[in-house]
C-alpha positions in Angstrom: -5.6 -38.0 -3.1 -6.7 -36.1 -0.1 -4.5 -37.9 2.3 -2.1 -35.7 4.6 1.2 -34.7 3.2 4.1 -33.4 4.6 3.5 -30.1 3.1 -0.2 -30.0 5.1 2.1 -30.8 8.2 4.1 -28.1 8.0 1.2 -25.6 7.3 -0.3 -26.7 10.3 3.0 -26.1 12.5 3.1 -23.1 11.0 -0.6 -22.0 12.1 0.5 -22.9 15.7 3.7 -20.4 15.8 1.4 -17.7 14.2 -1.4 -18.2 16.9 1.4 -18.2 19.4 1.0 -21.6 20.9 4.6 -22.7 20.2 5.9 -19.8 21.6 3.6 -19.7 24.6 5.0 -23.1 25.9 7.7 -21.2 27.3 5.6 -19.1 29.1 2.9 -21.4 29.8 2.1 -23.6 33.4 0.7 -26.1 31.9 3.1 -28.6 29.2 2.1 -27.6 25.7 3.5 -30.6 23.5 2.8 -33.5 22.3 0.8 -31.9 19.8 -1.3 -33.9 18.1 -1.9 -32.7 14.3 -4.9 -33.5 11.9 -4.1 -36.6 10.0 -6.4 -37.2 7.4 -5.7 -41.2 6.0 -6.5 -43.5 3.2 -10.1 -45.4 3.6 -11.1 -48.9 3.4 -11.4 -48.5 -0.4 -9.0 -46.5 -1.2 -6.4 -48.3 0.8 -7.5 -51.5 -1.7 -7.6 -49.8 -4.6 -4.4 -47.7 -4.0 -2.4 -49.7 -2.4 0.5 -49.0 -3.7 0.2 -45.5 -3.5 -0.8 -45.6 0.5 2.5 -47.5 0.7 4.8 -44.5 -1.1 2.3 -42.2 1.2 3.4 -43.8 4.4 6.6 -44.0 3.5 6.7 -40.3 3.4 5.5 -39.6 6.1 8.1 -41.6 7.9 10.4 -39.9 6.8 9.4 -36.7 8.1 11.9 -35.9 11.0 11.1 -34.6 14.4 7.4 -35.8 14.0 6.3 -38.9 15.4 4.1 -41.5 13.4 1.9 -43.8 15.5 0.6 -46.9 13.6 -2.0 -48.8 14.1 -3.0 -52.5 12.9 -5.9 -53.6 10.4 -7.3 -56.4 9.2 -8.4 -55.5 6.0 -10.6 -58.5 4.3 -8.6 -58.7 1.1 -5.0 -57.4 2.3 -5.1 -58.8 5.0 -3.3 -57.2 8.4 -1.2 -53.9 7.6 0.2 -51.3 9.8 -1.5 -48.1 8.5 -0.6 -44.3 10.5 -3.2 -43.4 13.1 -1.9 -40.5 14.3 0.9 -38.0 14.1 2.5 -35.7 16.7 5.0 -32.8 17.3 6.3 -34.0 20.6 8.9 -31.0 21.9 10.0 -27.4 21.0 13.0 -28.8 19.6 10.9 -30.2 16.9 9.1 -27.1 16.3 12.3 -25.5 16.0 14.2 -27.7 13.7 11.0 -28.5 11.3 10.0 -24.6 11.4 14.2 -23.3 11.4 13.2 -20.5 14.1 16.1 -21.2 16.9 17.1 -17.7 16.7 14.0 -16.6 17.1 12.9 -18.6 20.0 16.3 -17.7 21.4 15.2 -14.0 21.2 12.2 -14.5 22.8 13.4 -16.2 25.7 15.9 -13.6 26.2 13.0 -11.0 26.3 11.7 -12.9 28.6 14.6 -13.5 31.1 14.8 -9.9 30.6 11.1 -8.9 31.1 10.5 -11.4 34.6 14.0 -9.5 36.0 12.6 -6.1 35.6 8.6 -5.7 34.9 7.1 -8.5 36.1 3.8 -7.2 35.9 4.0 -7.8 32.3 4.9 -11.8 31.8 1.0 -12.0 32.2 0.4 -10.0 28.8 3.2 -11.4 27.3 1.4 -15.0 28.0 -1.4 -13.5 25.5 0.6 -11.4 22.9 3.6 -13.6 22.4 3.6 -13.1 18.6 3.1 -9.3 19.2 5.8 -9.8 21.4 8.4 -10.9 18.8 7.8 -9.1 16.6 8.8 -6.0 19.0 12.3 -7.9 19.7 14.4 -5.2 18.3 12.1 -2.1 20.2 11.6 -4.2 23.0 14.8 -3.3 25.8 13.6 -0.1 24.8 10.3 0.3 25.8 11.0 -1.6 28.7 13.3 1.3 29.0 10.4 4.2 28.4 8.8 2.3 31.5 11.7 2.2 34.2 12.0 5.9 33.3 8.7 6.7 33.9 8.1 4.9 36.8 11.3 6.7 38.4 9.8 9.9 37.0 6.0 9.6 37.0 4.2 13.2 36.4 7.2 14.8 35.3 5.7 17.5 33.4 8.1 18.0 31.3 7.9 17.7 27.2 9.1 14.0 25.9 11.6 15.9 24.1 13.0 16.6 27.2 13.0 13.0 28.2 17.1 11.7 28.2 17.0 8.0 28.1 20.1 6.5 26.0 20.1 5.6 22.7 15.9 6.8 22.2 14.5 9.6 21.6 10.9 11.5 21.1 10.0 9.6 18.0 10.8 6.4 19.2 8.6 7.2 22.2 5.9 8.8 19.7 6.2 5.8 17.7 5.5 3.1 19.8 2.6 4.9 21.6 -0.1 2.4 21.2 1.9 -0.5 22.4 3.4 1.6 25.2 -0.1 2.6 26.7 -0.8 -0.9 27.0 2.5 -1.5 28.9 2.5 1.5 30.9 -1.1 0.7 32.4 -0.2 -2.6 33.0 2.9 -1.6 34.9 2.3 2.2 36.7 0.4 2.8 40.1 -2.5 4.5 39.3 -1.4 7.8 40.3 0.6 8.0 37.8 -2.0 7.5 34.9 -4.6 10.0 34.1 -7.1 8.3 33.6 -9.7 10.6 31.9 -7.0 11.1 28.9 -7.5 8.5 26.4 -6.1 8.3 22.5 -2.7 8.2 21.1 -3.1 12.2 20.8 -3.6 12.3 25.0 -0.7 10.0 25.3 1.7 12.8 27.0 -1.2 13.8 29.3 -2.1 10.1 30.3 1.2 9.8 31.6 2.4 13.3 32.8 4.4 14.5 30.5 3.5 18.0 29.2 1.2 18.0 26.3 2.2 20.1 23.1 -0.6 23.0 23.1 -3.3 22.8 20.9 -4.4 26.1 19.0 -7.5 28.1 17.9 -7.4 29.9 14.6 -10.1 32.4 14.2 -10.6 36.0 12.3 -12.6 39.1 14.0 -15.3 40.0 11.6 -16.0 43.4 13.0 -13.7 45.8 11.5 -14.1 47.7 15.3 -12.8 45.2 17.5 -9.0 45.2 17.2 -6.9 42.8 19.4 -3.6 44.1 17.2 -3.3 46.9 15.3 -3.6 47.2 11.8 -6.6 45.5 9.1 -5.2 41.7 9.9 -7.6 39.9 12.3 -6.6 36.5 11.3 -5.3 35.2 14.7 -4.2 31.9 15.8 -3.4 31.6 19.6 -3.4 28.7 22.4 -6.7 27.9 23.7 -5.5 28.9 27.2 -4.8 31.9 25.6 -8.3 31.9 23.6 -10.3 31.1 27.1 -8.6 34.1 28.4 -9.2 36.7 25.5 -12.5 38.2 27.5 -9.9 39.7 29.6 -9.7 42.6 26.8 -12.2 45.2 26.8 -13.2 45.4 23.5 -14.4 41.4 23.6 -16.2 41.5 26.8 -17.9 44.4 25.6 -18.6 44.4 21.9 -18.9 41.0 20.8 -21.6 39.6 20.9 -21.4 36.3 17.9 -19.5 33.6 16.9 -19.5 31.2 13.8 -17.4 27.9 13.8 -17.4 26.6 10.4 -15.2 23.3 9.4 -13.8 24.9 6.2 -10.7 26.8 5.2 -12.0 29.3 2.8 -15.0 29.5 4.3 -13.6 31.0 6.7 -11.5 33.2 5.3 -14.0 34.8 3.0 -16.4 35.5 6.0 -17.6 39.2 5.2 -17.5 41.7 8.1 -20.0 41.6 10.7 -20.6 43.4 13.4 -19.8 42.4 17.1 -18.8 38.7 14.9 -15.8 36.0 15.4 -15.3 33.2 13.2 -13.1 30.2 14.2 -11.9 27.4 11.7 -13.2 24.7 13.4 -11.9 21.5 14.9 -14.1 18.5 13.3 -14.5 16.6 16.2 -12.5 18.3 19.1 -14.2 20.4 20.9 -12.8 19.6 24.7 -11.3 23.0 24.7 -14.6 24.7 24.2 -16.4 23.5 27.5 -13.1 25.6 29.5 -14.0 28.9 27.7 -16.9 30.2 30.1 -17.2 33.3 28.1 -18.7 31.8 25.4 -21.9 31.0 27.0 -22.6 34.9 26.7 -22.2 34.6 23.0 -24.9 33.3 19.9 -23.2 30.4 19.0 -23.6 29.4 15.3 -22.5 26.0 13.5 -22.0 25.4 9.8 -20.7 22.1 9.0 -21.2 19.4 5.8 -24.7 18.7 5.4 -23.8 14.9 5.8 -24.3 12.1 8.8 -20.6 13.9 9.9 -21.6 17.6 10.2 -24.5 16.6 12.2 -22.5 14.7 14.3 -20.0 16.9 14.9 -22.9 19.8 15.7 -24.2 17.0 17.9 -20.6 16.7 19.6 -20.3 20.5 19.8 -23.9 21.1 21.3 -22.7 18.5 24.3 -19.6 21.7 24.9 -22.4 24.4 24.1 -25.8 23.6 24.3 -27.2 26.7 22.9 -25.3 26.2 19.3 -27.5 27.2 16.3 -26.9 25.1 13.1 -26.9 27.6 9.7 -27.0 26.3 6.1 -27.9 22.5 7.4 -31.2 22.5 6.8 -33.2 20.8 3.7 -33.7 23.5 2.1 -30.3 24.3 1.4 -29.7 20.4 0.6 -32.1 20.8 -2.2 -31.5 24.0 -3.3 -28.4 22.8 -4.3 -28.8 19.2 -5.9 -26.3 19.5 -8.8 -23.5 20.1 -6.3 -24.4 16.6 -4.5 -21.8 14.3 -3.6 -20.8 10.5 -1.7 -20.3 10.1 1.3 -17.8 7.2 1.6 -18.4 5.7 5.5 -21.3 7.8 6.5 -21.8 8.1 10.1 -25.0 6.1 11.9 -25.3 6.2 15.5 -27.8 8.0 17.4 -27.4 11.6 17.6 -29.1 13.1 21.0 -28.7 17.3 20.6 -30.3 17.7 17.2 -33.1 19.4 16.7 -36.0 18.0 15.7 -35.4 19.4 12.0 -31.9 18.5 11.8 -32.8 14.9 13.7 -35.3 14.2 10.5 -32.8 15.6 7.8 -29.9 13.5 9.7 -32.4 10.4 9.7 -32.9 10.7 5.7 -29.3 11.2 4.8 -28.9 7.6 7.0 -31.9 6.6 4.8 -31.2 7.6 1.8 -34.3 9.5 1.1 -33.0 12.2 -1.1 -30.2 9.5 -2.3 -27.5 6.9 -1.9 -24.6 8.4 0.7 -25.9 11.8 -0.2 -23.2 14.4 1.1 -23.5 18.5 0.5 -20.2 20.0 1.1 -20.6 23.2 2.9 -17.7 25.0 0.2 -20.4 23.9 -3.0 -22.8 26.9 -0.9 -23.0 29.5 -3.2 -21.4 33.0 -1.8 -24.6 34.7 -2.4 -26.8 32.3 -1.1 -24.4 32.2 2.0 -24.3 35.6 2.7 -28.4 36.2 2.2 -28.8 32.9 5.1 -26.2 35.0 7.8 -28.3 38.4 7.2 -31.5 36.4 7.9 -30.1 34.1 10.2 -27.7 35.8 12.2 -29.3 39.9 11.2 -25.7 40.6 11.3 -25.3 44.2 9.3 -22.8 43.1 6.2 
């Protein structure tokens, strides 16, 4: 039979705690119990044909503590009048608690609570919403509420989080538990304390003051006359304060005159010389560091990424930093010069893409399409080296 059992009973109790709605009655204004739950019963038929079965079913039902059974009377035309159940309810917390066994849990919680309205009130309003999320942070909980007090006592400190000296955490707790702390720490700082423009878990120390660990550029001179160090090794890798800074030496301002990002290790390694030439080992999709480099808008800019939806959006991205980027070896011509080396693209990239070219804007549009075929990718590193180094001597007219 189809009837509610106690089993169905306690499913549904169950959805209630993991939607947070038992919880939430400690929190909540308005009263959250009696709950009524679904109650599906016996029909006219069956309750002739099965009598004796409704009668074992309502007798289990009864006898399911801390829920209360409210009967109703029939008058069925051959039984007669019987006292069949109409509805059901879970009238309190305590009855959530004893039929779900969670009273340490609750207990928690409240004491998260107690602890949260003392000291960061501004957060009983989230807590209202997230009380499963909540919870579930019990253990991490006094401590982020610790992260908080010491950044509100220290807001823009500008000092690493290592440096941060709160008792009993450290760094990687902080590092950790960055997503639920942004949430926290918006809800609770003035806004001078937040900057606002630094989003991500990777802008996390920014967003909040705290000294950011400095990102890097790697790149190799190609031109075997521009020497930032002595000796034949031109495979540098500096700070990008230090990179927007490097037309400060002669040789740069004066002799260079190209550079070639390209997303792939060994690409860029095996980058013959050039003259007046830089490559850098590009950054897939970061390129904030660019736009702060004003020398490079005296340079030819040249892209070579995946000939998939990603390379072009990634040119796309970089072309926002330096509009006069040149794309090489993304071109259909190279796609289909090389067919045999074609490969998937797992989660191809489709949104609109505003700072392609017209020839890169159709190609882009048929690997969304799959003109050529299904998820078609061409990995730059399947170029040929031949075929790379004739397309940057009539590309770039670079002497080799």
């Amino acid at each position: 039979m189809l009837w509610t059992q106690a089993k169905d009973l306690q499913k549904q109790i169950q959805r209630l705690w993991d939607r947070g709605i038992i919880l939430n009655s400690l929190l909540c204004d308005k009263p959250v119990f009696p709950i009524r739950l679904l109650l599906k019963t016996p029909t006219s038929k069956e309750l002739s044909e099965n009598f004796d079965q409704v009668r074992q079913w309502i007798s289990s039902l009864q006898d399911i503590k801390s829920l209360r059974l409210e009967m109703k009377t029939i008058q069925h035309r051959i039984l007669g009048e019987n006292q069949v159940p109409a509805a059901i309810w879970l009238d309190s917390l305590d009855d959530a608690i004893k039929i779900l066994r969670v009273k340490n849990d609750v207990q928690t919680f409240s004491e998260l609570i107690a602890l949260t309205k003392k000291n960061h009130p501004a957060l009983i309003d989230w807590i209202k919403n997230h009380c499963i999320k909540t919870w579930q942070l019990a253990e991490a909980w006094p401590k982020l509420l610790d992260v908080i007090d010491w950044i509100k006592r220290n807001p823009n400190s500008g000092i690493y989080l290592r440096q941060v000296d709160i008792p009993g955490i450290d760094s990687k707790f902080i590092e950790h538990h960055r997503k639920i702390l942004t949430t926290l720490l918006d809800l609770s700082l003035p806004d001078s304390a937040i900057k606002q423009h630094a989003t991500g878990a990777r802008h996390f120390a920014q967003r909040y003051g705290f000294q950011g660990k400095p990102t890097r550029v790697r790149f190799r001179i190609l031109d075997p006359d521009i020497q930032l160090i002595p000796g034949n090794c031109q495979d540098l890798t500096v700070s990008h304060a230090a990179f927007s800074q490097l037309d400060e030496n002669p040789q740069i301002k004066t002799q260079l005159k190209t550079l070639i990002i390209t997303e792939n290790e060994i690409n860029f390694l095996v980058f013959p010389e050039m003259q007046h030439s830089m490559v850098i080992f590009g950054a897939g999709y970061g390129f904030e560091f660019l736009s702060n480099v004003s020398w490079l808008s005296q340079l030819n800019i040249y892209y070579w990424g995946d000939i998939d939806t990603h390379g072009f959006a990634i040119l796309d991205q970089l072309r926002a930093k330096l509009p006069h980027t040149t794309s090489i070896l993304m071109d259909e011509k190279t796609l289909l010069d090389h067919r045999s080396f074609w490969e998937l693209e797992h989660k191809p990239s489709i949104r609109e893409l505003t700072k392609l070219s017209p020839k890169e804007n159709q190609l882009y549009h048929n690997l969304i399409n799959n003109t050529f075929a299904d998820k078609l990718r061409l990995e730059q590193e399947r170029i040929g080296y031949a075929y790379v180094l004739a397309a940057l001597t009539e590309k770039i007219g670079c002497t080799l």
